[in-house]
C-alpha positions in Angstrom: 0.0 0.0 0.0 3.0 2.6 0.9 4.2 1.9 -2.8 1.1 2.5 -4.0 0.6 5.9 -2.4 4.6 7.0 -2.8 3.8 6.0 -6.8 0.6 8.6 -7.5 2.1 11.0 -5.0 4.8 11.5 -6.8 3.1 11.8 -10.3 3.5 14.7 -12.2 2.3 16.8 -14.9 -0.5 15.5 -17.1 -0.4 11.7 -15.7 -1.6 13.6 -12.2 -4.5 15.1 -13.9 -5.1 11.8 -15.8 -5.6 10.0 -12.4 -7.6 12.3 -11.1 -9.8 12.3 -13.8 -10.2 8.5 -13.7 -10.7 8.4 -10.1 -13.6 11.0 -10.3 -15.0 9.0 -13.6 -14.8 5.7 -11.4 -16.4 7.6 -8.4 -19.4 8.1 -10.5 -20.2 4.2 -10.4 -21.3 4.2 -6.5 -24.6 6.1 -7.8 -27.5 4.9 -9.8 -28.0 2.7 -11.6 -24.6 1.0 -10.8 -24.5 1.4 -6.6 -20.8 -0.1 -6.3 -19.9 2.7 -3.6 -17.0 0.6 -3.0 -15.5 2.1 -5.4 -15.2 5.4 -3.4 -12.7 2.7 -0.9 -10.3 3.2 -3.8 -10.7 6.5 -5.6 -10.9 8.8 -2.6 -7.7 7.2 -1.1 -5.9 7.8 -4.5 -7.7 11.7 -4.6 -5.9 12.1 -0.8 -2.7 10.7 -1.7 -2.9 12.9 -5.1 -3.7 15.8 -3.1 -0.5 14.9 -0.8 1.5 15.3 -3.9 -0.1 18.6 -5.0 2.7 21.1 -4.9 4.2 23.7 -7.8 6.7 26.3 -7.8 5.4 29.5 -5.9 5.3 30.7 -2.0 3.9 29.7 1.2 0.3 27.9 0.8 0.4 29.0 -3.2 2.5 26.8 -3.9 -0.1 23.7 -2.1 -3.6 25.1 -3.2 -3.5 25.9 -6.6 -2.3 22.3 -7.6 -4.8 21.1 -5.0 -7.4 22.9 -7.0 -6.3 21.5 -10.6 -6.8 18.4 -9.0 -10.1 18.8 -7.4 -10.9 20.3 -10.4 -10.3 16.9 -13.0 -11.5 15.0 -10.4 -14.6 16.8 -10.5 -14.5 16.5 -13.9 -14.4 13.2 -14.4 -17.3 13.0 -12.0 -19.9 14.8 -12.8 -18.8 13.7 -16.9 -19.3 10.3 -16.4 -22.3 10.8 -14.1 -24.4 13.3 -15.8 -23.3 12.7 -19.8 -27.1 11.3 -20.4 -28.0 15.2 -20.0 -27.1 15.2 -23.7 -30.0 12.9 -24.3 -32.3 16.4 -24.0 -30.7 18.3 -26.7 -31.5 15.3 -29.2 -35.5 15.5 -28.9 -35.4 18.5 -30.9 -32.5 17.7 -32.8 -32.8 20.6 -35.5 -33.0 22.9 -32.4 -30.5 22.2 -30.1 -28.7 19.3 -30.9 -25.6 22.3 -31.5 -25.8 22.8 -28.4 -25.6 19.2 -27.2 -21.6 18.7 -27.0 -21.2 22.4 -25.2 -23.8 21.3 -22.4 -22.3 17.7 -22.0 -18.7 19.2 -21.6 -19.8 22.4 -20.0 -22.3 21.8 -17.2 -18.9 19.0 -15.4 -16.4 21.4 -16.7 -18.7 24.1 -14.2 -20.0 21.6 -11.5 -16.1 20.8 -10.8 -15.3 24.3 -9.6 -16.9 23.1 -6.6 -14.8 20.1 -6.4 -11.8 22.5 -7.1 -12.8 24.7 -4.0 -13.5 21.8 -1.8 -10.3 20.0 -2.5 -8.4 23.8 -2.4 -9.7 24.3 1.3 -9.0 21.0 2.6 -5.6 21.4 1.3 -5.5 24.9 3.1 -5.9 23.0 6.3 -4.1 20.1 5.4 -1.7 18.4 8.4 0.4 15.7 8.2 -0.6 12.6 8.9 -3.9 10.6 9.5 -6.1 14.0 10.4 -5.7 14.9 7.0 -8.6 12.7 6.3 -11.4 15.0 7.9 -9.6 17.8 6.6 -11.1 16.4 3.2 -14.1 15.4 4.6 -14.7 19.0 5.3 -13.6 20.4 2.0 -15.4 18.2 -0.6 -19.0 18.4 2.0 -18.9 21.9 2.2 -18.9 22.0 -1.6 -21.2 19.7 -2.0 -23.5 21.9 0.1 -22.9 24.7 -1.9 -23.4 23.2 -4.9 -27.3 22.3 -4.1 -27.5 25.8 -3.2 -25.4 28.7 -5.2 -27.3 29.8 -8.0 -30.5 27.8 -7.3 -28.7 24.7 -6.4 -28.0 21.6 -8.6 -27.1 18.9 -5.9 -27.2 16.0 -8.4 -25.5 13.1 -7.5 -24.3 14.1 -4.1 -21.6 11.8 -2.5 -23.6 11.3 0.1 -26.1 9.5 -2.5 -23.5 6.4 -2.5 -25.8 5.5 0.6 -28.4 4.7 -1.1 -26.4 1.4 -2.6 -28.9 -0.2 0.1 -31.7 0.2 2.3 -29.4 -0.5 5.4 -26.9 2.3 4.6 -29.4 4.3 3.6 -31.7 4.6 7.3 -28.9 7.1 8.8 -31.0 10.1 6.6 -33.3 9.5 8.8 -31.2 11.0 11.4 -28.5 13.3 9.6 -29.9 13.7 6.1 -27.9 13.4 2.5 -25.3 16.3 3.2 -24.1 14.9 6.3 -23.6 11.8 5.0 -21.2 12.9 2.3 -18.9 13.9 5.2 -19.2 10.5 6.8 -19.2 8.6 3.4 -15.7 10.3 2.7 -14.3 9.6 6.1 -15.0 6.2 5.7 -14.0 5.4 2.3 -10.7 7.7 2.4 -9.3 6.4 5.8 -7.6 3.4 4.1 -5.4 6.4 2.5 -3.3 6.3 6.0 -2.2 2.4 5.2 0.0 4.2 2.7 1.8 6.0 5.5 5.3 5.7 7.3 3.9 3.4 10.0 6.6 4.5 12.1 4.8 8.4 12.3 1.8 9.3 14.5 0.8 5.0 14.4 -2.1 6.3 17.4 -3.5 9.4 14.8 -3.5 6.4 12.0 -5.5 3.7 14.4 -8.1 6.7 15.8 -8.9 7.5 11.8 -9.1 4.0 10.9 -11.3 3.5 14.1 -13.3 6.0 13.8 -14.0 5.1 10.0 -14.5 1.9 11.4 -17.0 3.0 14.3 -18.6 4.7 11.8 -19.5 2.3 9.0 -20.3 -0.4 11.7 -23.2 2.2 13.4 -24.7 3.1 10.5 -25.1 -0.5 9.4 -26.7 -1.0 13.2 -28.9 1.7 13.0 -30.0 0.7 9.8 -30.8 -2.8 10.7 -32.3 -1.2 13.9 -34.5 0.6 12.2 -35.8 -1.4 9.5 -36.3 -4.7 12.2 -38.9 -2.4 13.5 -40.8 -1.4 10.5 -43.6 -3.7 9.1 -42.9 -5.8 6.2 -43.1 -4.2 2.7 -46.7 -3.1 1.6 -48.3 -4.0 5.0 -48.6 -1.1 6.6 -50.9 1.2 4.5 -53.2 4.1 4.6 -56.9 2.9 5.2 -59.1 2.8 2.1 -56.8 5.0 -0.6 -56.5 2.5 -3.6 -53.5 4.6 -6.2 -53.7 3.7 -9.7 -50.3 5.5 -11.3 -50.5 6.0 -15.5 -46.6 5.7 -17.0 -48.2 6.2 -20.7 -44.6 6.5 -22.0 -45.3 9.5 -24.6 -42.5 10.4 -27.4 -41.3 13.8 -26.0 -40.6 14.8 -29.7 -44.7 14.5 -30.1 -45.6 15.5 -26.7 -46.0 19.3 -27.2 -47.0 19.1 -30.7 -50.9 20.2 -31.3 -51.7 17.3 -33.9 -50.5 14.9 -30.7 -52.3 16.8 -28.5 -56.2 14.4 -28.8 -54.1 10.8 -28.7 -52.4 11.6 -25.7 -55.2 12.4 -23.8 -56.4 9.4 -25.5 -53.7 7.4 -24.1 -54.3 8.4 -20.7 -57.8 7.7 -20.5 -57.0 4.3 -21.8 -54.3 3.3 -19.1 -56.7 4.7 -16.5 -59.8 2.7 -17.4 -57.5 -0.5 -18.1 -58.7 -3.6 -16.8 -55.3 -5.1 -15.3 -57.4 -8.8 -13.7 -60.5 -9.8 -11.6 -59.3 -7.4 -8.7 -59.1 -4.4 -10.8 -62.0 -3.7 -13.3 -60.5 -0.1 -14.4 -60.3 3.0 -12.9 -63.8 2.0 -10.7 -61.6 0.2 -8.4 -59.2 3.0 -7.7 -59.2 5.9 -5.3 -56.8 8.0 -6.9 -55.5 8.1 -10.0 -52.2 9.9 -11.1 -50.6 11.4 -14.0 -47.4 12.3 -14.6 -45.8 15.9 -15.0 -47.6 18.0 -17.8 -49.4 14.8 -19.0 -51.5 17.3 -20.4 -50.0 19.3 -22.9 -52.0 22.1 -22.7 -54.0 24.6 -20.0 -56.0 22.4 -18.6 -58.3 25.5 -17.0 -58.7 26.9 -20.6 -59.9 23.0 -21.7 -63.6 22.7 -21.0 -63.6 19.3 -23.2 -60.8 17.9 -21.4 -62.2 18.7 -17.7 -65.6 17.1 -18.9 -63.8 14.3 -20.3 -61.8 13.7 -17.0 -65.2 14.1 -15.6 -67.1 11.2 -17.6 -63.5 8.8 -16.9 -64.0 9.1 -12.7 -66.5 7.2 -11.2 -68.3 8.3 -8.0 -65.2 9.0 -5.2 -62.3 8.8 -7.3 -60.3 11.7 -8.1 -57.1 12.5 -10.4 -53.9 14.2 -9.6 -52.1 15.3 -13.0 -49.3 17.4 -14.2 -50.2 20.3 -16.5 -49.3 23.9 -17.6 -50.8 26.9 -15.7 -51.7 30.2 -17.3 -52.3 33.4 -15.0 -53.1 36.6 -17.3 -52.7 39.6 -15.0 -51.4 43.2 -15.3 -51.7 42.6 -19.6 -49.3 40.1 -19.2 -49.1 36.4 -19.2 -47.3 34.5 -16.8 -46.8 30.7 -17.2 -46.5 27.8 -14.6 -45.6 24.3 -14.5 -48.1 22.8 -12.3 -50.4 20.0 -10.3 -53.9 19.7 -10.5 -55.8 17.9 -8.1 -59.5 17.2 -9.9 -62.9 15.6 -8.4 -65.0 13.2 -10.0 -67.4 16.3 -11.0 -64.3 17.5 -13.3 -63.8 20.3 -10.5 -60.0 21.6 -10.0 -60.2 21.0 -6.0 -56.6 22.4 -5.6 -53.3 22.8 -7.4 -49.7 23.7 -6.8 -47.1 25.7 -8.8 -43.7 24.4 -9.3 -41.2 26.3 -7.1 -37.9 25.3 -8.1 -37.7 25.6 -12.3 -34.7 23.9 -14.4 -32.2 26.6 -15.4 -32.2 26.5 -19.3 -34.9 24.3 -19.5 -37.7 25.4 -18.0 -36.1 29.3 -18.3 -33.7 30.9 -19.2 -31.5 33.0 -16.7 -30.1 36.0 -17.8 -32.9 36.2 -20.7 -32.5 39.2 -22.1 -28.7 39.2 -22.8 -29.0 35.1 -23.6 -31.6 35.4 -26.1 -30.1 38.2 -28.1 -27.6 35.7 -28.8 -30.3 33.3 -29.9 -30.2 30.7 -26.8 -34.1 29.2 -25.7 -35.3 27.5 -23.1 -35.6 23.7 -24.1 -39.5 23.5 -22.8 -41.6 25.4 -25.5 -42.9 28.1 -23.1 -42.9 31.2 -24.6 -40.7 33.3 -22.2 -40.7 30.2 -19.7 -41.9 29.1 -16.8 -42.3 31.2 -14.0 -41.4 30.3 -10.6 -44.8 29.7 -8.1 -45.1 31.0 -4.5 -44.0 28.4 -2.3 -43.9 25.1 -1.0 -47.1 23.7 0.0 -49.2 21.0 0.6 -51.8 19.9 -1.9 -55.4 19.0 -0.3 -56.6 15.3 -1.7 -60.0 14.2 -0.9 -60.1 11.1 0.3 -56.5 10.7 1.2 -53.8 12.5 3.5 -52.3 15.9 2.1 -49.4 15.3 -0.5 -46.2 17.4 -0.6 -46.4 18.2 -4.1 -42.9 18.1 -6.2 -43.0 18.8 -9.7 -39.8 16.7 -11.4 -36.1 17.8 -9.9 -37.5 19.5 -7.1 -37.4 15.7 -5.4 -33.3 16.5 -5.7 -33.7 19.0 -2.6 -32.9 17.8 0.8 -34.4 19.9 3.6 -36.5 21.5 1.2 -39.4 19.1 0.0 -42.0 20.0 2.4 -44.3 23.1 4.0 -42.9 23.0 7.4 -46.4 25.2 8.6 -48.4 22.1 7.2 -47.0 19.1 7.0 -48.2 16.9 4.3 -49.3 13.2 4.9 -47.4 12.0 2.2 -44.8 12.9 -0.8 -46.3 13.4 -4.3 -43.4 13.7 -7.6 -45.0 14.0 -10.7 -41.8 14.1 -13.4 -41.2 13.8 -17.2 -37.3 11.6 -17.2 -38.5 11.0 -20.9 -35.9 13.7 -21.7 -33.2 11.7 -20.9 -34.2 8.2 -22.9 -33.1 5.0 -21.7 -30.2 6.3 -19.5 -28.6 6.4 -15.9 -30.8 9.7 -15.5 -34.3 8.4 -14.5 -32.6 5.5 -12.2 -30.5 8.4 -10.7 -33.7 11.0 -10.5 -35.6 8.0 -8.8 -32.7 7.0 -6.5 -32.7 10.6 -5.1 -36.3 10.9 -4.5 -36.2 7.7 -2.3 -33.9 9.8 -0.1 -36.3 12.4 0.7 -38.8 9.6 2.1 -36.1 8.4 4.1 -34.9 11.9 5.5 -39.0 12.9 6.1 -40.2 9.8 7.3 -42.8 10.3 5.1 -43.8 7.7 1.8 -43.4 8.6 -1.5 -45.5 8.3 -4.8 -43.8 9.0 -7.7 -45.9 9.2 -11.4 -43.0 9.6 -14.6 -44.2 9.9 -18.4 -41.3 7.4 -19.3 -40.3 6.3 -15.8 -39.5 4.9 -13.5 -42.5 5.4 -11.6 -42.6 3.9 -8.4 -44.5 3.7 -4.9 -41.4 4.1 -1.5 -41.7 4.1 1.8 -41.0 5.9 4.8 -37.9 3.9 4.9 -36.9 4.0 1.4 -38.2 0.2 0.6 -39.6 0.2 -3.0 -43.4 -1.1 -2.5 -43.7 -1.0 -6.3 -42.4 -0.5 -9.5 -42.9 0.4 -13.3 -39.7 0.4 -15.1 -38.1 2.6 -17.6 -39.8 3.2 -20.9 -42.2 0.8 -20.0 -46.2 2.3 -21.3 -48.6 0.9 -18.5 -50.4 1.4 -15.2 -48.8 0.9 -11.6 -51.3 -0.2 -8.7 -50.6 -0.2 -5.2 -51.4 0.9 -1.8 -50.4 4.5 -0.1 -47.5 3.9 3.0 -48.3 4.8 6.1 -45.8 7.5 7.7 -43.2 6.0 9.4 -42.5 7.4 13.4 -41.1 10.8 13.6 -37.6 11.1 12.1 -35.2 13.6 13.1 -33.9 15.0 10.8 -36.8 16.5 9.9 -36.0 18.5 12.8 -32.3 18.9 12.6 -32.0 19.6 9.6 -28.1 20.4 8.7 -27.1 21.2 12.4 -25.3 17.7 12.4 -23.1 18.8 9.3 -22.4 22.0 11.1 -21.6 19.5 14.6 -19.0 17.2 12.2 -17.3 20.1 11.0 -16.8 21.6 14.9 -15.5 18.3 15.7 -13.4 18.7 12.5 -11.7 21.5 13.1 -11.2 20.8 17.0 -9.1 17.5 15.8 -6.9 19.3 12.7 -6.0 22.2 15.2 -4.9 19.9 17.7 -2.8 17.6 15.1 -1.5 21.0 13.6 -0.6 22.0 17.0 1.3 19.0 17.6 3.1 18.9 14.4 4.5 22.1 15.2 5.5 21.5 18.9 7.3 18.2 17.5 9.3 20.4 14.6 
């Protein structure tokens, strides 16, 4: 192992970048679809060890951070380019549109996400020590830039290291208690302590044993507390709300014919079908069924100024059965027009009982920032809104008869931690309604999907997911998929609504425990800093 770590420390040049970048392209593996997390037990010893051999010509701590940064930087790199390539999949439904734009956005949205890297990596190295303690010192860099990267500029925490957790339902239980940020300190503590096997064994052995330990203390409780947890929870799809039957529609439309007019009659077509289908003895069509969902702007048009479509709805629901579906709000007001990407909640009447504005919008696809200087130079948004979407008021909970209240997320706005429910009124339950049929048969929906299980772990609170193309799925309080439609599959999903599971508490605390590691951080690499000097 100490040849190992002597070997990358000491590369140079281009062959250091090159590692880097294949250990942040290899990192990429411990998310969905893949969940080998691992992986990270390699690549984030090699990133420390690469980091240990960051220096350049220069003075004092110049000389340290910027060649820390580079190497954040490719790492990040490769990253979020083998993670997020399937983005690319987007600029290819209107090919003649934006498929120029296709390489830039594959190459430019890593090449942008890795300046986060670049600072984490740079401020670890800025508090660097020798020895074992260097180990939260990167802990603390690459979390704290995680966090900021689901928050600067409204946030795109995509893939979070943390997410490596999700590899199982065991490992996952600890959101429960610290949520997905304050995992990705943990997670790197643990998978980068084998870094100090490389050391002189003969320096600070006792620093090298408490890291190890500690990585070791930490791995072993959050397997315990995960098989703590779940030994108390009933077995999968027993315990459910009473009398709330969910019938979920995956109708798998083409997104190149989803927003075209001539399209416009089939697809509601389509839905009505899949509703009404008659899936065995048990389930006659939508008369057996509660609630019925569609996915993010099923409809493909305002559903308010559509008194055929609201009549048709009408005729589909039986007596007690209502529909929750994704559509496009328009608000005229002050001579203007302002659009929404919303969810309708609709009674058997054909009577919009409540509906909820997407908060959170997709920059460049759902608007366009900066849009009077971007769109002189001819740039769009890639949903055909004219203007865009605009942004609703808030997070809140939707009101659905005959069932609990749903916390209403409108596609990436599951991605969120912290930041998925109306803390004034708690919702019963967590509704995503998304459109992954962007992103084709890739890594994308299984990455969107793994995500969203997180936030029913971290709320305590069940999760019903409805996606045009997939994956649509049913999860639990404790992250336990209940049921399943798979990608690009066109059909209906049946189950039962998940109870909530006992209060959680991180639904309390919130990032306090991030804030708590980092303390405990800091106390330890002042003290091995300390001790370093009094030795020299």
């Amino acid at each position: 192992m100490r040849s190992l770590a002597h070997a990358v420390i000491l590369l140079w040049g281009w062959r250091r970048f090159a590692a880097a970048f294949l250990a942040g392209a290899v990192s990429s593996l411990a998310m969905a679809p893949w969940h080998l997390a691992p992986v990270l037990f390699v690549t984030l010893p090699v990133l420390v060890w690469l980091v240990d051999g960051a220096v350049s010509a220069g003075r004092g701590g110049v000389r340290r951070i910027r060649p820390a940064a580079a190497v954040g930087w490719w790492f990040g790199f490769g990253y979020f380019l083998a993670g997020l390539w399937w983005i690319g999949a987007a600029f290819l439904v209107e090919a003649d549109r934006f498929a120029v734009l296709m390489p830039f956005a594959v190459v430019a949205l890593p090449a942008g996400l890795a300046l986060f890297t670049a600072a984490g990596v740079a401020f670890a190295r800025l508090v660097w020590v020798e020895g074992p303690a260097r180990i939260l010192a990167l802990a603390v860099g690459l979390s704290a830039a995680e966090w900021l990267r689901g928050h600067v500029l409204t946030g795109f925490p995509w893939n979070l290291l943390g997410q490596a957790a999700g590899a199982t339902d065991v490992t996952l239980q600890l959101a429960s208690v610290v949520g997905v940020d304050a995992l990705t300190f943990l997670i790197v503590v643990v998978a980068a302590a084998p870094a100090v096997l490389g050391d002189d064994p003969d320096v600070r052995p006792r620093w090298r044993i408490a890291v190890l330990a500690l990585a070791g203390a930490i791995l072993l409780g959050d397997v315990g507390f995960g098989l703590w947890r779940l030994s108390g929870a009933a077995p999968v799809g027993e315990a459910v709300v009473p009398g709330v039957r969910l019938r979920i529609v995956q109708p798998a439309i083409d997104q190149a014919q989803k927003w075209s007019p001539e399209y416009r009659q089939a697809t509601l077509d389509t839905l009505v079908a899949l509703s009404d289908t008659k899936t065995g003895p048990d389930t006659l069509g939508v008369i057996s069924f509660t609630h019925v969902i569609w996915p993010e702007t099923a409809l493909p048009f305002f559903l308010t100024e559509e008194p055929d479509a609201l009549a048709r709805i009408a005729d589909l629901l039986p007596t007690g059965t209502t529909l929750i579906t994704g559509a496009p709000r328009i608000e005229v007001a002050g001579g203007g027009r302002r659009f929404y990407n919303s969810i309708y909640v609709v009674d058997d009447g054909g009577r919009i009982v409540d509906a909820y504005d997407k908060v959170h919008l997709v920059p460049f696809g759902e608007y366009l920032p900066l849009e009077s200087w971007l769109s002189a130079i001819g740039l769009r948004q890639i949903v055909p809104a004219v203007g865009g979407f605009s942004a609703g008021p808030g997070r809140r909970s939707l009101t659905v008869p005959g069932a609990p209240s749903a916390g209403a997320l409108v596609c990436y706005e599951a991605i969120f931690s912290g930041a998925v429910v109306d803390p004034a009124h708690p919702p019963g339950f967590l509704l995503n309604l998304t459109n992954d049929g962007w992103f084709g048969h890739t890594a994308g929906p299984w990455q969107h999907l793994d995500q969203a299980r997180t936030r029913a772990v971290e709320e305590g609170l069940p999760m019903v997911r409805a996606a045009n193309t997939g994956v649509s799925a049913v999860v639990d309080g404790y992250g336990r998929i209940t049921a399943e439609l798979g990608l690009g599959e066109r059909g209906v999903l049946d189950a039962r609504l998940p109870s909530e599971t006992p209060p959680v508490v991180f639904r309390r605390m919130g990032s306090y425990w991030l804030l708590t590691f980092y303390v405990f951080s800091f106390i330890v690499l002042v003290a091995g800093g300390r001790k370093l000097a009094w030795k020299r």
